[in-house]
matplotlib code that plots the C-alpha trace (Angstrom):
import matplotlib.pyplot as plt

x = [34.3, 34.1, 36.5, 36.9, 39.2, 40.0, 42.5, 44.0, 44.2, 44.8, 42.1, 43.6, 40.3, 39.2, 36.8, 35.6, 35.0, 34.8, 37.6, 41.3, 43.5, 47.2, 46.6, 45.6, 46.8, 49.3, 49.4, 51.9, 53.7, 51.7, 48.3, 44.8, 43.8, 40.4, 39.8, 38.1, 36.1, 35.9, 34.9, 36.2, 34.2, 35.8, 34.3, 36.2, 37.4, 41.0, 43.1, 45.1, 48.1, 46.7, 46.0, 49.6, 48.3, 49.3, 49.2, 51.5, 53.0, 50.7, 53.4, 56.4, 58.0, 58.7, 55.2, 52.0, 51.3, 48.3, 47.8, 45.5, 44.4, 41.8, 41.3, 38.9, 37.3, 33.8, 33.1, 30.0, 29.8, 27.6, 27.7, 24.5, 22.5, 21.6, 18.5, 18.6, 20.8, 21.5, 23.5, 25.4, 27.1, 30.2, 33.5, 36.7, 39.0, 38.6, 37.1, 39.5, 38.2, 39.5, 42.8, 42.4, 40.4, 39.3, 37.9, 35.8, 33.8, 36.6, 35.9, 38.1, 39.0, 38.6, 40.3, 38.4, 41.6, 42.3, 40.2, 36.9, 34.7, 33.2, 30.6, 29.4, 26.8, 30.0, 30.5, 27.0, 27.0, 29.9, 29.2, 25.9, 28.3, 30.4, 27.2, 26.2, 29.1, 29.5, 26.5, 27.4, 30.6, 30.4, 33.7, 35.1, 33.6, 32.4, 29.1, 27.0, 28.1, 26.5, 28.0, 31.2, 33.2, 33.6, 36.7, 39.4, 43.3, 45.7, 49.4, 51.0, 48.4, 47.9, 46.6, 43.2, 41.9, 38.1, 38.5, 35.8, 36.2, 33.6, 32.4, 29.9, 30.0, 28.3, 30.7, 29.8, 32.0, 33.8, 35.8, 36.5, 39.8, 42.6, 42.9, 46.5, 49.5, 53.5, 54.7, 58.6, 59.6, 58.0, 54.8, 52.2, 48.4, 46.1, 42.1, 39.6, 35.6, 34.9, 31.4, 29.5, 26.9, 24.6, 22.3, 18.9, 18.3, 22.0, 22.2, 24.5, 25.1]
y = [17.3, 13.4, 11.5, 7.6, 4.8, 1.1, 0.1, -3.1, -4.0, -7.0, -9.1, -8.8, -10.0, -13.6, -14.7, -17.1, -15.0, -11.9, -10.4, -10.2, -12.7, -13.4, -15.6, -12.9, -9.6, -8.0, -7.6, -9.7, -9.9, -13.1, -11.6, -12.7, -9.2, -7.6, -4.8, -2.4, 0.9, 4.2, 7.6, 10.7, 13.7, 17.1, 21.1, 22.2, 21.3, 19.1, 19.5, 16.8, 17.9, 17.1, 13.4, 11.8, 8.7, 5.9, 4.0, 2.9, 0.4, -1.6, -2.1, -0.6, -1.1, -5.2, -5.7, -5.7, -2.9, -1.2, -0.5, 2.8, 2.8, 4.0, 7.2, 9.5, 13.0, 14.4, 18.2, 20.6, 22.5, 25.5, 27.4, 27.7, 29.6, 31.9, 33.8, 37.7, 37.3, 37.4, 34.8, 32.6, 34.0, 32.4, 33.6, 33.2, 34.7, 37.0, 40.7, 43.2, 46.7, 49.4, 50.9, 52.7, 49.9, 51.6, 54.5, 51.9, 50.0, 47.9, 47.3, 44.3, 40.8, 37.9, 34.0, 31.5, 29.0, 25.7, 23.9, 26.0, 24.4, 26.2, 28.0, 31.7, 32.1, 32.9, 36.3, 36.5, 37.2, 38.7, 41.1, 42.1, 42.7, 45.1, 46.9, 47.8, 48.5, 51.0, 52.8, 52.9, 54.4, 57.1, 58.6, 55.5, 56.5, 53.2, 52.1, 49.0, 46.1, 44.8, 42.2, 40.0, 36.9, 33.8, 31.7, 29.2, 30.4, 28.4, 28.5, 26.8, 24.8, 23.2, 24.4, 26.3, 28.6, 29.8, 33.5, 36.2, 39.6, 42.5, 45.6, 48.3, 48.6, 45.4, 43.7, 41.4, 38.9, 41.2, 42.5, 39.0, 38.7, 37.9, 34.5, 34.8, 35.6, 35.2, 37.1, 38.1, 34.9, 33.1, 31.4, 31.2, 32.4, 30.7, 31.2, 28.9, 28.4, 32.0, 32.8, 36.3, 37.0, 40.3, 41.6, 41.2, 44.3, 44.8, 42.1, 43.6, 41.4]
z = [28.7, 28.6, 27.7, 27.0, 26.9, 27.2, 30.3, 30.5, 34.6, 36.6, 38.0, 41.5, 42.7, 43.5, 40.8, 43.8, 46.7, 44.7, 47.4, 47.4, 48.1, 48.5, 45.0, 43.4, 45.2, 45.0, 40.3, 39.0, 35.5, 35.1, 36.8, 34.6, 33.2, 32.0, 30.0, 31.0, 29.0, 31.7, 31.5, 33.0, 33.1, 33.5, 34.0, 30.9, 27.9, 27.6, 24.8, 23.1, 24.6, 28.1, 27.2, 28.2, 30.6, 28.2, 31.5, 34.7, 36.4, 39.5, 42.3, 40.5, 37.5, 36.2, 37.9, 36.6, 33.6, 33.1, 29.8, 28.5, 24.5, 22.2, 23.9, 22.4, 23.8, 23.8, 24.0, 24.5, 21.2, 23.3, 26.5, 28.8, 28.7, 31.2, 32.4, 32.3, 29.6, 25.6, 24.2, 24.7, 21.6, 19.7, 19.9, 17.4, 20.2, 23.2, 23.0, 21.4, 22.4, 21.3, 23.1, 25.3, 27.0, 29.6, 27.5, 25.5, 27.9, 29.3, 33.5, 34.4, 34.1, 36.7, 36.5, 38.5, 38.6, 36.7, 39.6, 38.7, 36.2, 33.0, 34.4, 32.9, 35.6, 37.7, 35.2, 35.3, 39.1, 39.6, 36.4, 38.4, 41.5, 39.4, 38.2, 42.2, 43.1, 40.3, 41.1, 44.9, 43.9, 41.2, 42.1, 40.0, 36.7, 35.9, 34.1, 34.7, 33.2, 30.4, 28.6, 29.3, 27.6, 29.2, 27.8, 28.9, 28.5, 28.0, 29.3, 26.1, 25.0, 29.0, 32.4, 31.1, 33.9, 33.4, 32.3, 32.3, 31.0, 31.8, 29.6, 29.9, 26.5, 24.3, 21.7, 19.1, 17.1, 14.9, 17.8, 18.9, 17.8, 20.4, 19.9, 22.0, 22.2, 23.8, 26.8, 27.8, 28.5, 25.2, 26.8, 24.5, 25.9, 23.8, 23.8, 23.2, 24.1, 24.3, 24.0, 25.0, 27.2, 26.9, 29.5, 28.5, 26.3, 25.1, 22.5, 19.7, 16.1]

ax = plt.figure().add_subplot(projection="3d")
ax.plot(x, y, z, "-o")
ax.set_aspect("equal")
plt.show()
């Protein structure tokens, strides 16, 4: 995720000396200004909802204001891809497996935190992790895992957290249907960037 803008600051630095000085430093109401064009660049996607910096105040309010406009916001349309496996495949919503989940494929889901960039080689490994230990302990009942989704949720539109979901049983895009929902307390879960990932072999339209 990349977004741009245009941000009006103060030129608090001597055009001279190309330091600061008192003439210049601290921003005042009457400072010169410049405008300048920056980029951000993030590890997963942010939604219009997110973008509420219209700018702040240099050295407190009835000083110097710093103005952001013209804000725009540029998005990877694909996942990587990823060696060993199938896909990345496009998602609507999350998986929807059959209930009971655990009797259709269903092995667990993991969140990586709002800090943890998009990043489906993180399922990849971990979903390789969950295949050994599967086989090391049969007593669980599990099956190697095959396929998983990769997707950001949203807590009410904010706050994504990288989400991966694993299966022993491959899904395609007709079961991706849980595009969210609202808990107890009326927060709204929303899904968005889901894509699947097969293990090589496993690939299901």
């Amino acid at each position: 995720m990349t977004p741009s803008d245009y941000e009006r600051v103060p030129l608090i630095v001597s055009p001279l000396t190309g330091s600061p000085d008192d003439e210049h430093c601290p921003a005042r109401p009457d400072s010169p200004s410049a405008t300048l064009i920056k980029c951000a660049f993030y590890g997963a996607p942010i939604r219009r909802s997110q973008a509420t910096n219209c700018g702040q105040w240099e050295g407190g309010e009835g000083n110097f204001q710093v103005v952001i406009t013209g804000s725009n916001g540029y998005i990877k349309t694909c996942a990587p891809s990823l060696k060993g496996w199938e896909g990345p495949v496009a998602f609507k919503g999350a998986i929807n497996a059959p209930a009971p989940v655990i009797d259709h494929g269903y092995l667990q889901v993991q969140t990586f935190g709002q800090n943890v960039p998009y990043d489906p080689s993180l399922c990849a490994s971990a979903c390789n992790a969950q295949t050994v230990y599967n086989a090391n302990h049969p007593s669980v009942g599990l099956g190697p895992c095959v396929f998983f989704d990769a997707y950001i949720l949203y807590e009410n539109g904010i706050n994504g957290v990288f989400t991966c979901t694993y299966y022993s049983t491959p899904y395609g895009a007709e079961y991706a249907t849980m595009t969210g929902q609202y808990d107890q307390a009326g927060n709204y879960y929303g899904v968005g960037n889901s894509y699947g990932y097969y293990l090589d072999g496993h690939y299901v339209d």
